[in-house]
C-alpha positions in Angstrom: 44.4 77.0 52.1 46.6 76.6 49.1 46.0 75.4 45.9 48.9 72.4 46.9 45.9 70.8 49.3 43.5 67.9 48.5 40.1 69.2 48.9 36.9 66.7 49.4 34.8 66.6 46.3 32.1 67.4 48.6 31.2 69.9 52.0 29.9 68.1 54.5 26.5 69.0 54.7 26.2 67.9 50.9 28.0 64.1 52.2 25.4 64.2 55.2 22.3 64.7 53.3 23.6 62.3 50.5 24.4 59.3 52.9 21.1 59.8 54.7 18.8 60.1 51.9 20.4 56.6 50.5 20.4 55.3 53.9 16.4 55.9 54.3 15.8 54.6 50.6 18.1 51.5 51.7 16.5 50.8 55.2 13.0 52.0 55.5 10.6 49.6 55.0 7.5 52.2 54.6 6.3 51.7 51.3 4.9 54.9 51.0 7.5 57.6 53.0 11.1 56.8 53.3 12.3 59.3 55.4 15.7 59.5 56.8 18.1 61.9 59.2 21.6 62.6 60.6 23.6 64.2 63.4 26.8 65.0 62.8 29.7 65.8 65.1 31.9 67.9 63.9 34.4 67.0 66.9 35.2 63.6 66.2 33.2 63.3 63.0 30.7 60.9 64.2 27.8 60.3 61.6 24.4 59.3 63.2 21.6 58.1 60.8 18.1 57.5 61.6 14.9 56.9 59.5 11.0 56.6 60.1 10.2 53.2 61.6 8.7 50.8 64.4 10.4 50.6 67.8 13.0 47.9 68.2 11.0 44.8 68.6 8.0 45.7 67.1 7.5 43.2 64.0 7.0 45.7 60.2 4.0 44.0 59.3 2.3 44.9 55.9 -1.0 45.1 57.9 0.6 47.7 60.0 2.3 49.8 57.2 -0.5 50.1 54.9 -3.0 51.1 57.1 -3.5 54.9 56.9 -5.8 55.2 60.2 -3.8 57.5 62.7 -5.1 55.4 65.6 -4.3 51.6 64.5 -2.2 52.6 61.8 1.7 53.2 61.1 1.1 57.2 62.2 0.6 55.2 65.5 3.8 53.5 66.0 6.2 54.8 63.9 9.6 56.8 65.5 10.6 59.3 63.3 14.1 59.7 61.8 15.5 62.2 64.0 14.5 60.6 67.0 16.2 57.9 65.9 19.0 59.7 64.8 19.4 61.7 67.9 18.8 58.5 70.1 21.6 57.1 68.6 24.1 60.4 69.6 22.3 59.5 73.2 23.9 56.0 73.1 27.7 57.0 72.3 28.4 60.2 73.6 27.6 59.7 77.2 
């Protein structure tokens, strides 16, 4: 590449991980762990984000979220980022 090209401030990866971790901080409603992921394809560039949270549907209650016990707790319910993220790639590259 010459030195006559525009060159992104940025590589990808760095733009991924960036976009994601503000995307966690921005979503996430776990007060403690605000966790976030991506899938990117290179191919048409698509960015997919995910973060830790409830199912669709399930109501974040405070109750919930606070509660440490891995049986009634959030460690019970919770979908982690990358599941999210990759559920996401699921729904649009079919």
């Amino acid at each position: 590449m010459s030195d006559d090209c525009y060159k992104s401030d940025a590589p990808i990866d760095v733009a991924c991980l960036l976009i994601t971790t503000l995307w966690a901080q921005l979503r996430s409603k776990d007060p403690r762990t605000r966790v976030g992921a991506c899938v990117y394809d290179p191919t048409s560039g698509g960015i997919y984000l995910g973060y830790n949270g409830f199912p669709s549907g399930f109501p974040d209650l405070k109750s919930v979220w606070d509660n440490r016990d891995p049986e009634t707790g959030k460690a019970a319910y919770v979908v982690h980022g990358e599941s999210n993220a990759i559920r996401k790639t699921s729904l649009v590259l079919k």
